[in-house]
C-alpha positions in Angstrom: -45.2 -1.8 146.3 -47.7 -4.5 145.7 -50.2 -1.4 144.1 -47.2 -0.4 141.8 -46.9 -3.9 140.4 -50.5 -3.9 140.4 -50.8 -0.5 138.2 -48.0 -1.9 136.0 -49.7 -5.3 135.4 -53.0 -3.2 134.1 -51.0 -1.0 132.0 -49.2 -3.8 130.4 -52.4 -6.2 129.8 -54.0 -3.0 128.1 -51.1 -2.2 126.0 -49.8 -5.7 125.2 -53.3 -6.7 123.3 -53.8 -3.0 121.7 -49.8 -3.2 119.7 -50.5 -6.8 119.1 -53.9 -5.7 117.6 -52.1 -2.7 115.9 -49.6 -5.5 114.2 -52.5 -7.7 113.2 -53.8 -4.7 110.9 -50.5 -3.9 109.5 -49.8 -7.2 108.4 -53.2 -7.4 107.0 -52.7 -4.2 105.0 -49.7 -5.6 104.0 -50.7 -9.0 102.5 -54.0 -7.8 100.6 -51.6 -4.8 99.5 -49.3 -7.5 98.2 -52.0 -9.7 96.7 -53.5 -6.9 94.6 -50.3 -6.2 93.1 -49.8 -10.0 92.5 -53.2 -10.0 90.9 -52.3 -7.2 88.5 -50.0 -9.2 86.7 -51.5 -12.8 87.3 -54.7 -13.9 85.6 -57.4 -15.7 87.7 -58.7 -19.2 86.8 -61.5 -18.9 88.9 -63.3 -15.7 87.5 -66.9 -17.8 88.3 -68.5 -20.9 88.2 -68.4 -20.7 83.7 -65.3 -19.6 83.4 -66.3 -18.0 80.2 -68.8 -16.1 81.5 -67.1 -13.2 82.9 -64.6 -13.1 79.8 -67.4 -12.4 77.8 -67.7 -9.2 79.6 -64.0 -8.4 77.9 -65.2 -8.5 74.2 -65.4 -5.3 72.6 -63.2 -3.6 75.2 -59.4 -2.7 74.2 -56.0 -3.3 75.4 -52.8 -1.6 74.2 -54.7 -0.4 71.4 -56.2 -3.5 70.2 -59.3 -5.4 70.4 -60.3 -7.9 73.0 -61.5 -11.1 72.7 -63.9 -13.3 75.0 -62.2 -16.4 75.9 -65.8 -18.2 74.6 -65.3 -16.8 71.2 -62.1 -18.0 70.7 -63.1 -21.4 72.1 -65.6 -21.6 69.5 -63.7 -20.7 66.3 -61.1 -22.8 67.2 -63.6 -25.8 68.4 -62.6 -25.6 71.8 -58.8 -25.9 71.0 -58.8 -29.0 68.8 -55.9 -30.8 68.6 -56.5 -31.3 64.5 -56.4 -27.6 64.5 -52.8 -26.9 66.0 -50.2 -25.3 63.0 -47.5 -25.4 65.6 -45.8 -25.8 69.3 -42.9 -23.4 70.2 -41.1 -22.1 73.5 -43.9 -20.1 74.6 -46.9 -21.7 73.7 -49.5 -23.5 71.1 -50.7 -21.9 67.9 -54.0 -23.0 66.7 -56.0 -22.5 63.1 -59.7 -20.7 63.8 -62.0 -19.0 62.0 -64.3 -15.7 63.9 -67.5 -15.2 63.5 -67.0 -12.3 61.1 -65.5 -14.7 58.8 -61.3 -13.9 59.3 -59.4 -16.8 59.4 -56.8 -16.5 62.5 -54.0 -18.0 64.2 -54.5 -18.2 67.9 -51.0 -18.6 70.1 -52.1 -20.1 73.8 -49.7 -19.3 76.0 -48.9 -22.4 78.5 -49.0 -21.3 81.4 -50.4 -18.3 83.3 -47.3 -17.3 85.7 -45.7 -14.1 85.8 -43.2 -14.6 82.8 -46.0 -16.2 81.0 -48.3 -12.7 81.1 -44.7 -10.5 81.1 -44.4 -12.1 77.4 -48.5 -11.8 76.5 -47.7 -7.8 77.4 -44.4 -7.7 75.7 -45.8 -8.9 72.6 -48.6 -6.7 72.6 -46.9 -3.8 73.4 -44.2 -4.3 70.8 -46.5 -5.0 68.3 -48.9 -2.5 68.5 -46.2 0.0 67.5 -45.1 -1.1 64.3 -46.8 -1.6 60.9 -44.8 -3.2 58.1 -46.0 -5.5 55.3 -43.3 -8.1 56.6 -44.4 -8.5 59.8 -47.6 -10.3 61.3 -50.6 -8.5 62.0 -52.1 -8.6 65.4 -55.7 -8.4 65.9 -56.4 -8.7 69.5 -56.0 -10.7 72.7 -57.9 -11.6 75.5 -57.8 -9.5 78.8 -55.1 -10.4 81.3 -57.7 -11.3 83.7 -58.8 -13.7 81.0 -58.4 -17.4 82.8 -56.3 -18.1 79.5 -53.4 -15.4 77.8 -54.1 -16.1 74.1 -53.3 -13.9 71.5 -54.8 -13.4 68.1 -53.1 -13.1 64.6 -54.0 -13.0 60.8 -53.8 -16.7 59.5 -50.5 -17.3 57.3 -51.6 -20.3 54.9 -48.6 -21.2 53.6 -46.5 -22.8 56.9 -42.9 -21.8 57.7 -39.4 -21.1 56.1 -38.1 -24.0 58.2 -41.3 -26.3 56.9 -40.4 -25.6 52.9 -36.4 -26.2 53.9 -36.5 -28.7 56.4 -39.9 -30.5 56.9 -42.4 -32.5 54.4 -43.3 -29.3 52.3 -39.3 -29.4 50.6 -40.2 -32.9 49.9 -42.7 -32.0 47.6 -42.0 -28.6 46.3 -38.9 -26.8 47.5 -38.2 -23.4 47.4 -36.7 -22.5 44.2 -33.3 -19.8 44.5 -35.2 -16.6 43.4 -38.0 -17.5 46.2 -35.3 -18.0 48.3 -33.9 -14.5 47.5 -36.8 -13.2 48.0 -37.2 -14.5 51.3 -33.8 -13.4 52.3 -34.5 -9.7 51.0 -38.1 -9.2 52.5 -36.9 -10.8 56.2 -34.2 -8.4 56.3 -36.3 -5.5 55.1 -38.7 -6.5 58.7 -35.9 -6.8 60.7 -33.9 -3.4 59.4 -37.6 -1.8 60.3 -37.6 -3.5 63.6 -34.1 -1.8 64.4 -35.0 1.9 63.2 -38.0 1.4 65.3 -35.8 0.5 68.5 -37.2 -3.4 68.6 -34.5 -6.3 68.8 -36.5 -9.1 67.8 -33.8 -12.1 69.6 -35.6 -15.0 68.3 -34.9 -14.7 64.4 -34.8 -17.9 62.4 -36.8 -19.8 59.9 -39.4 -21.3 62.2 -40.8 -17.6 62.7 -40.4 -16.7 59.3 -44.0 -17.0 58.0 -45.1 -17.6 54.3 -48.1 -16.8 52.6 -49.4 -18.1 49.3 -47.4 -16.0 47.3 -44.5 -16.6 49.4 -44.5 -13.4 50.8 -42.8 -13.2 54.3 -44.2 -12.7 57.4 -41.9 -12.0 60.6 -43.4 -13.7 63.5 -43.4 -14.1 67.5 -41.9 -11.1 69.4 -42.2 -12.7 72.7 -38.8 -12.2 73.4 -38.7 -9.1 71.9 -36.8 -6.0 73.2 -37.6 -2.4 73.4 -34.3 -1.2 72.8 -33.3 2.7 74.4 -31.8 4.6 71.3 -29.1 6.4 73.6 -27.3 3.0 75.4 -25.0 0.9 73.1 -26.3 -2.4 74.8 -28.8 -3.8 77.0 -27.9 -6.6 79.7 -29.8 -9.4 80.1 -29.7 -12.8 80.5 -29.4 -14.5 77.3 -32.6 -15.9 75.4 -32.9 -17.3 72.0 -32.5 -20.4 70.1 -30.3 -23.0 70.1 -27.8 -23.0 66.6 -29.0 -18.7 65.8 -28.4 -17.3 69.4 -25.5 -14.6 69.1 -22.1 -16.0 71.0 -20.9 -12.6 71.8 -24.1 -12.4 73.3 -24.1 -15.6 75.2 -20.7 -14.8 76.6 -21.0 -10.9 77.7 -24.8 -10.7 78.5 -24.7 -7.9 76.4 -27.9 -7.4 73.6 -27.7 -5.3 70.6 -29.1 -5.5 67.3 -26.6 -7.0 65.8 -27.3 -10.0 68.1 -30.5 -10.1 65.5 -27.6 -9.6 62.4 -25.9 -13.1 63.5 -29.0 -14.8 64.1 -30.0 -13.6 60.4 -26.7 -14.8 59.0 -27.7 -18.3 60.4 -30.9 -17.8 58.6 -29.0 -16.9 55.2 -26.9 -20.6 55.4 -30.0 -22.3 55.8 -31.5 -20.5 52.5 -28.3 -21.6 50.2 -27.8 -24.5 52.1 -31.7 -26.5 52.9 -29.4 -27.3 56.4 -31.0 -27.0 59.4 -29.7 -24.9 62.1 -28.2 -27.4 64.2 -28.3 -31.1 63.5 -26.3 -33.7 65.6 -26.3 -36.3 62.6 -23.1 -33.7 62.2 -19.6 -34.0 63.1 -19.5 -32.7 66.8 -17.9 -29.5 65.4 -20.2 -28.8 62.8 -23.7 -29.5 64.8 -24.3 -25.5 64.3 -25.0 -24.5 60.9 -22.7 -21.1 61.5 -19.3 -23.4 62.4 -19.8 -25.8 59.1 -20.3 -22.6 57.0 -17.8 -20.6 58.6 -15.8 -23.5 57.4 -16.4 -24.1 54.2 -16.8 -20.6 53.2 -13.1 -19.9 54.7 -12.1 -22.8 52.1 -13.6 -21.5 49.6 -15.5 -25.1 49.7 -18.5 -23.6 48.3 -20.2 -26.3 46.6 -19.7 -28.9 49.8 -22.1 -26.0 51.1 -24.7 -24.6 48.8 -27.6 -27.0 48.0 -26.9 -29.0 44.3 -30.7 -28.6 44.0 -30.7 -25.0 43.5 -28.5 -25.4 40.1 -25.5 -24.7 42.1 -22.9 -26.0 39.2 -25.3 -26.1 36.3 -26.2 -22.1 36.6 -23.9 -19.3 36.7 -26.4 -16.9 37.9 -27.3 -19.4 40.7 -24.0 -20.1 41.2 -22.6 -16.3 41.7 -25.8 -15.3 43.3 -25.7 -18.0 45.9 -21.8 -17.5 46.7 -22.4 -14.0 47.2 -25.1 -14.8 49.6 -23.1 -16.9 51.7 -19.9 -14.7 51.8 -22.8 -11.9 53.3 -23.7 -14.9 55.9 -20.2 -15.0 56.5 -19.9 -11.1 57.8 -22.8 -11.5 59.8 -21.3 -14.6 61.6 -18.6 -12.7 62.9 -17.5 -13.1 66.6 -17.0 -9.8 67.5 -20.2 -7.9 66.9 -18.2 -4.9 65.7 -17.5 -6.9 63.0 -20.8 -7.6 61.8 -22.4 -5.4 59.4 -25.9 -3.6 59.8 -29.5 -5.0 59.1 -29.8 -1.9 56.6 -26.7 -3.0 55.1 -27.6 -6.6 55.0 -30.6 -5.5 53.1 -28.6 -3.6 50.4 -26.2 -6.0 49.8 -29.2 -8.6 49.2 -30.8 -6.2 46.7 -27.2 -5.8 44.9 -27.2 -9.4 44.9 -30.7 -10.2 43.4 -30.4 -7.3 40.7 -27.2 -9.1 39.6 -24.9 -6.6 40.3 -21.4 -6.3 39.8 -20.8 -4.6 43.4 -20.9 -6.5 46.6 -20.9 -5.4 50.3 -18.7 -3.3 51.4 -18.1 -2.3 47.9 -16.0 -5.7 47.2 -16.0 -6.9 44.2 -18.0 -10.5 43.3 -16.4 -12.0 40.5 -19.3 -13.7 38.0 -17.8 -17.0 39.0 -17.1 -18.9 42.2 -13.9 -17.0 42.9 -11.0 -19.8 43.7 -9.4 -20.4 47.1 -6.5 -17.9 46.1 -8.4 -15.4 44.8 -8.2 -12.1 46.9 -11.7 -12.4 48.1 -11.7 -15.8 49.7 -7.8 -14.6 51.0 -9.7 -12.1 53.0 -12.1 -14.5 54.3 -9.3 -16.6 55.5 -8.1 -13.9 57.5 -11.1 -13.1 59.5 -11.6 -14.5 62.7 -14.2 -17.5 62.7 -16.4 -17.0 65.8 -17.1 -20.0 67.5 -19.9 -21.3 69.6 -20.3 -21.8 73.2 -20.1 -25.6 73.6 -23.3 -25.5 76.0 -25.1 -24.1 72.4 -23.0 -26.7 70.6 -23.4 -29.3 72.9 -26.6 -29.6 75.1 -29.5 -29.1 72.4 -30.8 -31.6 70.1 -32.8 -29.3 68.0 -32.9 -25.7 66.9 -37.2 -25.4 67.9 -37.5 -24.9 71.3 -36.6 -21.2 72.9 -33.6 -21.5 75.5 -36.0 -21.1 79.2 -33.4 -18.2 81.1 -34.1 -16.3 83.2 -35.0 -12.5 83.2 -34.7 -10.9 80.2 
């Protein structure tokens, strides 16, 4: 008996230590397994004692199909990230002026922070624009590596600021857009985004502070960090919502559900702004009017027009103006619909714009747009009156103080 207990004793202490050994490796597998995959998508800060160093061994090399930069080389043509040198600060991160060595002037976007939905948008953006080229959209020349101890991404250099700076900011004190700019604008940021949608790309951050101008005003559609590949045989995508404050789609909000006419109302928020010089959301306004898309959904149904469209455009001193501009905002209108259904197409946004600017006599939908401001009885404003006015969530109404910052959900 005591030998049996003796035998079992030695089998035990042999076995015990060897499956407790066994575990040990497992675990260790496990965790350096689990690191390497963390390490795919995070970007080390500690590459070496010069941080720069081994990012330097990145330039010339290629990702996604476009060039990479050292993080030195950037450092340098933006004098290591001068403040003086910033052209703006968004939801995702800091866009500086630099010049390269080669002579291109560039606008570098520094992502804040290197997390996992930090580099998730570096790739997205990368990835979604690598596969388009349109004159209307901004050009991307390269990035650093994502092993780079900063995500920065690297643009052409847009001289001439922002829709929302020329509406909104110092530059419409000075020299504001004029109407055929204005319809310009309107026509070329719809011909970007119609592209974007044949292509299968939602953008779902549209509105004037990524609407880029150069110096002939030309436009250039910007930031597709929260950009969507979108599958061309699925009517929706669902995701959490992500956007902007005052242009994010209410439909959307409500059902999760993305589509590009999410982009449509978000555009039609963008169209107010044009005839109106109002920004997107404002809280000097009456609590019900805050969003741009409720006071013009208001007016238009009154066929208030001139409490809407900017005086300074030569609202009631030009006809043309004055038909041009009415017609605009009665196309804002159908893209502020609730129901999504409702809402017409960016293709069809972007014929009814041309319609407008070459002065014709037919608008969307084949309406016709009387040469004047058509009265509150006429049959056209009757019509409006009949549509459904979508409104906003009250936590888009309500909770934001400005229309600049991106909306931080979750997953999308």
């Amino acid at each position: 008996m005591t030998a049996g207990r003796t035998h079992l004793k030695l089998i035990l202490g042999t076995a015990i230590p060897g499956g407790a050994f066994t575990l040990a490796i497992c675990l260790a597998i496990i965790i350096m397994w689990r690191r390497k995959k963390r390490n795919s998508y995070f970007p080390s800060r500690n590459l070496s004692s010069d941080p720069s160093s081994t990012a330097d061994l990145e330039d010339g090399s290629v990702l996604f199909g476009v060039p990479v930069f050292s993080y030195s080389q950037l450092e340098e043509a933006t004098n290591n990230f001068d403040s003086a040198k910033e052209l703006g600060d968004g939801g995702f991160g800091t866009v500086y002026y630099g010049k390269l060595r080669d002579g291109r002037e560039v606008a570098v976007k520094r992502l804040y922070e290197n997390n996992y939905k930090r580099v998730q948008q570096f790739m997205n953006e990368i990835e979604i624009l690598t596969r388009l080229r349109h004159k209307n959209l901004v050009l991307l020349y390269g990035c650093t590596s994502h092993r780079c101890r900063e995500l920065l991404l690297v643009y052409e250099y847009i001289s001439n600021g922002t829709v929302a700076d020329h509406l909104h900011g110092d530059r419409a004190k000075t020299s504001p857009l004029t109407w055929p700019v204005r319809i310009k604008i309107a026509i070329e940021t719809a011909s970007a985004l119609a592209y974007l949608h044949k292509t299968d790309v939602i953008h779902r951050d549209v509105k004037t502070n990524n609407i880029l101008l150069d110096g002939n005003f030309c436009v250039k559609v910007a930031d597709f960090g929260l950009s969507r590949l979108f599958p061309n045989d699925v009517s929706h995508v669902s995701t959490a919502p992500q956007g902007t404050p005052g242009y994010l789609d209410p439909d959307y909000h409500q059902c999760y559900q993305l589509t590009d006419k999410s982009d449509v109302y978000s555009f039609g928020v963008v169209l107010i702004e044009l005839v109106s010089s109002m920004p997107a959301v404002d809280i000097c306004r009456h609590r019900h009017e805050i969003n741009l898309a409720n006071l013009a959904k208001s007016r238009i149904q009154k066929g208030a027009f001139n409490e809407l469209i900017d005086p300074c455009l030569g609202f009631e001193s030009d006809p043309t103006v004055e038909r041009m501009t009415t017609c605009v905002a009665e196309l804002a209108f159908r893209c502020l619909q609730l129901e999504k259904e409702m809402r017409p197409s960016m293709e069809d946004v972007l014929v009814a714009l041309k319609d407008i600017q070459g002065d014709q006599t037919e608008g969307f939908d084949g309406l016709k747009i009387a040469k004047s401001p058509p009265s509150p009885e006429s049959e056209h404003v009757v019509l409006l009156k009949n549509s459904k006015v979508p409104v906003s969530p009250v936590s888009v109404t309500d909770q934001w103080a400005s229309s600049r910052s991106t909306t931080p959900n979750t997953s999308g």
